[in-house]
N, C-alpha and C positions, 0 to 999 in steps of 0.2 A: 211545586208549581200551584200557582192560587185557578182558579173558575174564572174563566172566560167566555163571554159570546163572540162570534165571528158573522162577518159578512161580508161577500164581497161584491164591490160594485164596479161601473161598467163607463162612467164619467166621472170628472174630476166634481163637478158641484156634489154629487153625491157622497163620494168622499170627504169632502169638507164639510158637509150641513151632518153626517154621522157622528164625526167630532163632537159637536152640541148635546148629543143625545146621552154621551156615558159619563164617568166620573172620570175616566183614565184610561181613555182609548189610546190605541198605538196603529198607524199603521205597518204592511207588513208587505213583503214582495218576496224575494229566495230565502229570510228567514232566517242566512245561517249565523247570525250575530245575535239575534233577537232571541230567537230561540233557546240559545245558548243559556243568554240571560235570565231569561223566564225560568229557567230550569232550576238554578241557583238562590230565585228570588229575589235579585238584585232588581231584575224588570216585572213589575204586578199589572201587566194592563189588566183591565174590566171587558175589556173590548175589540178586538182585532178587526182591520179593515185591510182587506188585501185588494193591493192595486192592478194585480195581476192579468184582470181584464183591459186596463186604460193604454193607449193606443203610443205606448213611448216604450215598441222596443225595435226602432226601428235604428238604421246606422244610416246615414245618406249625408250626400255634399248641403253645405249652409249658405246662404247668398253671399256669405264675404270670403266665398274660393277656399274655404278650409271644411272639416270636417263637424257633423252634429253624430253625440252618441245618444240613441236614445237611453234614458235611465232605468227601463225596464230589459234592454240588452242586458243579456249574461254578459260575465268578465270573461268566459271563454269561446261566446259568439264574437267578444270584440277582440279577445288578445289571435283570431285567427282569422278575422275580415281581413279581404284581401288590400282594402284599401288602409286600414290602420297599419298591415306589418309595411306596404308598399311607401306608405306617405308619414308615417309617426314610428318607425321601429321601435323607437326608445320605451313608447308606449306597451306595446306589445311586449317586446322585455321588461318589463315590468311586470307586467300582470300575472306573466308566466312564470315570476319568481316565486307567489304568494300564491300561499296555500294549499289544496292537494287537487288535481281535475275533478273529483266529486265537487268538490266545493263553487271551482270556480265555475261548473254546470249549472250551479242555482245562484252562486253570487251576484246579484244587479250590479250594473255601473251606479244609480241613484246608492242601493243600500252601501258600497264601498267607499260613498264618501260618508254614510253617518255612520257607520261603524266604531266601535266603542274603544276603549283603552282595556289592553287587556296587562294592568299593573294587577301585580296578587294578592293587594289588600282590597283593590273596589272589588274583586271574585268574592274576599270572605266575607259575609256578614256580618263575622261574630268582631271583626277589626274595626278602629273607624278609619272614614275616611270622607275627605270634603267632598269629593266629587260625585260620591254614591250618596250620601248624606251632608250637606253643607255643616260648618260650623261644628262636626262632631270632629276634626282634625285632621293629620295627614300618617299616617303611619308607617310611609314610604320614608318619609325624612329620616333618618336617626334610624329607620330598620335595613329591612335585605331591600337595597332597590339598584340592582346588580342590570337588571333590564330599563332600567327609568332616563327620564332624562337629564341633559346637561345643558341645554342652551332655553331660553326662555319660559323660563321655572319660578314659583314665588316661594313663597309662605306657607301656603295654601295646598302646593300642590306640585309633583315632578314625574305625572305620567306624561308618557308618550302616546301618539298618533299613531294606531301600528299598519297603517295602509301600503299598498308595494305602489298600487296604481296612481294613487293620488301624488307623490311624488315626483314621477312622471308628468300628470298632470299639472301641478305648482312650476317644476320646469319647462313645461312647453306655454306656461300661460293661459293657460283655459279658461273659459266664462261657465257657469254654471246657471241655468235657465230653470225659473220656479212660476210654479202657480200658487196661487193662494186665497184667501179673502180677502184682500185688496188688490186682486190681479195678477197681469206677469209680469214677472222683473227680473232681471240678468245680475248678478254679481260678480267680480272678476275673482279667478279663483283663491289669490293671495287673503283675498279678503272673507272668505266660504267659514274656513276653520277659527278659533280663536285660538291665545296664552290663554292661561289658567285664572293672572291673577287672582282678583277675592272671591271670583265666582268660577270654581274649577266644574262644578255639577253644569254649564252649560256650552259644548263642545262646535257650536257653531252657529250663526247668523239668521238662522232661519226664523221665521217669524211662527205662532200657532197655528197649525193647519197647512202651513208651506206644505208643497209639493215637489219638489228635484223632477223635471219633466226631460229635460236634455245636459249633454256637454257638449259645448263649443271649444274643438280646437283649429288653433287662427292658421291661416295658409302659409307660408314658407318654412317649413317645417327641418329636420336636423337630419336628412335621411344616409348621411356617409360617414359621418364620426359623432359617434354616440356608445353609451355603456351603460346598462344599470347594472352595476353590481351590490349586491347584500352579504354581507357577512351579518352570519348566524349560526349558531350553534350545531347546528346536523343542516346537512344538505337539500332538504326537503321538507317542507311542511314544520317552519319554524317560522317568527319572527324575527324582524330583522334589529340585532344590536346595532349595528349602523347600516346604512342603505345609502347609495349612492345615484341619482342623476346627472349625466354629463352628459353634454351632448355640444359640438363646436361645427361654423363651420368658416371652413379653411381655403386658401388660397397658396398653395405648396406649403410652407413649413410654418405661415404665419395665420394666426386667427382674427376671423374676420370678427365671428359673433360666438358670444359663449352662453352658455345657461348650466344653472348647476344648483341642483337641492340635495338637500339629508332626509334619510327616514331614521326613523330609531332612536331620534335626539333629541325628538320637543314635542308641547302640546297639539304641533300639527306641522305639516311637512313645512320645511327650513329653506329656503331660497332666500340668497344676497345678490341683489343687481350690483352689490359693489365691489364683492367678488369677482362677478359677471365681468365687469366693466374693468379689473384690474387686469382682466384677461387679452381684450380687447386691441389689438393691434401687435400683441405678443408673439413673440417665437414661444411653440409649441415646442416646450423643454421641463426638466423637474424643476426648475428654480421657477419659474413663472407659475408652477401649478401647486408649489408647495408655499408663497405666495398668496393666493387663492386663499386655499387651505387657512391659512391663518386668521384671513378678513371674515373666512365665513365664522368661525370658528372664537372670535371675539367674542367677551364673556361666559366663554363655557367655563361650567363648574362641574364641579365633583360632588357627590355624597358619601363617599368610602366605598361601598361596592361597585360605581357605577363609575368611578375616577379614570379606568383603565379605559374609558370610551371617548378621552379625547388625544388620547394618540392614536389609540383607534382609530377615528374618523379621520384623522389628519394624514392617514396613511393610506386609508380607504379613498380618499377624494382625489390623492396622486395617483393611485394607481388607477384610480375610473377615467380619469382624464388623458393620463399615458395610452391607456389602450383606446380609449376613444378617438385621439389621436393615432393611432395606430401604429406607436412607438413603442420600443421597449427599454423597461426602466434600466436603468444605471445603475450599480450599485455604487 
């Protein structure tokens, strides 16, 4: 780990005009992604700025009848607020798939959406890789990329998003609220994460000195047929080889509205409204959901180790949706 100065401040200008002051400042909040980095050398800031005193870790209703997370909330002050499990379950299951309760004690809502790809060549240094280094290559292509992804992949690059919560969030449609040196501005969530294409080393939208201050989830919410399930390797404190969002909501046997994301598949969580939409007026049955399954599921590919994840998925999206539904599968 390289030499670092720290400080931490107490409003958002301060935090922005500290920016200016290093070569390769970083801000810093729970830590547990960054640090990680630092440790390996992959992340070299000059400069840490911890936000930890600025006034976003609050949870409270937002004027358009749906829910604000603050971005300084822990992922386990939010996966156990009484209004997130009461009005967003899905959410809630979510969050409490990923990672270990240490973790999600210090994990922010803000740090859980910029969180890193944890592919095993951007860990090594001594490998290349575009996204830790541009233009030194992909060493995921053509090597072990057994964890990587299948669906909106280039040239360049076929790591995964490895987040539980932001999927959840991609499904329920979130706004994600920033400050910065041009002000504040809302982005809708779909739009937060990037692909990879030529530029895999930058993982999302934000502008220099951006701030992540809130999440906005919009009010009518999926709270009686919903599922996140993950499949992953051990039961606890893994990532997710595919991840599932479903959430429907229904009027006896047939679906009124549908939402349904991946985790574990692409450079950032995977939502099809045309999916969604294939769902739509459906009898909740396996042919309508394995259906689904297919539209989300268009253009996925394989790299040799990771091939086995698109039946994977396509099995993973029936079964999240069956039980969501509150059906049981058919063999």
């Amino acid at each position: 780990m390289n030499k670092f100065t720290y400080v931490s401040v107490d409003d958002t200008a301060s935090a922005i005009a500290a920016l200016d002051e290093h070569d390769s400042p970083k801000y810093i909040a729970g830590g547990t992604n960054l640090l990680d980095l630092m440790k390996v050398n992959v992340e070299r800031p000059d400069h840490l700025i911890d936000l930890n005193q600025l006034a976003f870790n609050i949870i409270e209703d937002n004027k358009d009848g749906g829910l604000r997370l603050g971005a300084l909330a822990t992922n386990a002050d939010t996966a156990w607020n009484v209004e997130v499990e009461k009005r967003y379950p899905l959410l809630s299951q979510a969050i409490l798939a990923g990672a270990s309760p240490q973790l999600r004690n210090m994990a922010t809502n803000g740090g859980n959406l910029m969180q890193r790809t944890r592919c095993y060549y951007f860990y090594d240094v001594a490998t290349p890789c575009n996204k830790r280094e541009p233009g030194s290559g992909c060493s995921a292509i053509g090597g072990y990329n057994r964890i990587l992804a299948i669906l909106g992949t280039s040239e360049h690059c076929i790591a995964t998003h490895p987040s539980d919560m932001c999927v959840a969030l991609a499904a329920l449609g979130a706004t994600v609220n920033i400050t910065g040196k041009n002000g504040d501005r809302s982005i809708a969530f779909a739009d937060f994460h990037r692909l990879p294409g030529d530029r895999p080393d930058v993982d999302n939208t934000l502008e220099a000195g951006d701030i992540v201050t809130s999440i906005d989830l919009p009010a009518g919410s999926f709270t009686k047929h919903y599922k996140y399930l993950k499949i992953r390797d051990r039961a606890s404190y893994a990532f997710a080889l595919v991840s599932v969002a479903a959430a429907l909501n229904m009027e006896g046997k047939q679906i009124i509205e549908a939402r349904l994301a991946l985790g574990g598949v692409a450079h950032k969580p995977w939502r099809s409204t045309e999916a969604e939409a294939s769902l739509t007026g459906q009898v909740a049955n396996k042919e309508a959901f394995e259906k689904a399954a297919d539209i989300i599921l268009q253009g996925a590919k394989g790299y040799g180790d990771n091939t086995f994840k698109i039946e994977l998925a396509k099995r993973a999206i029936v079964r999240a949706l069956m039980e969501a539904a509150e059906m049981e599968e058919q063999a």
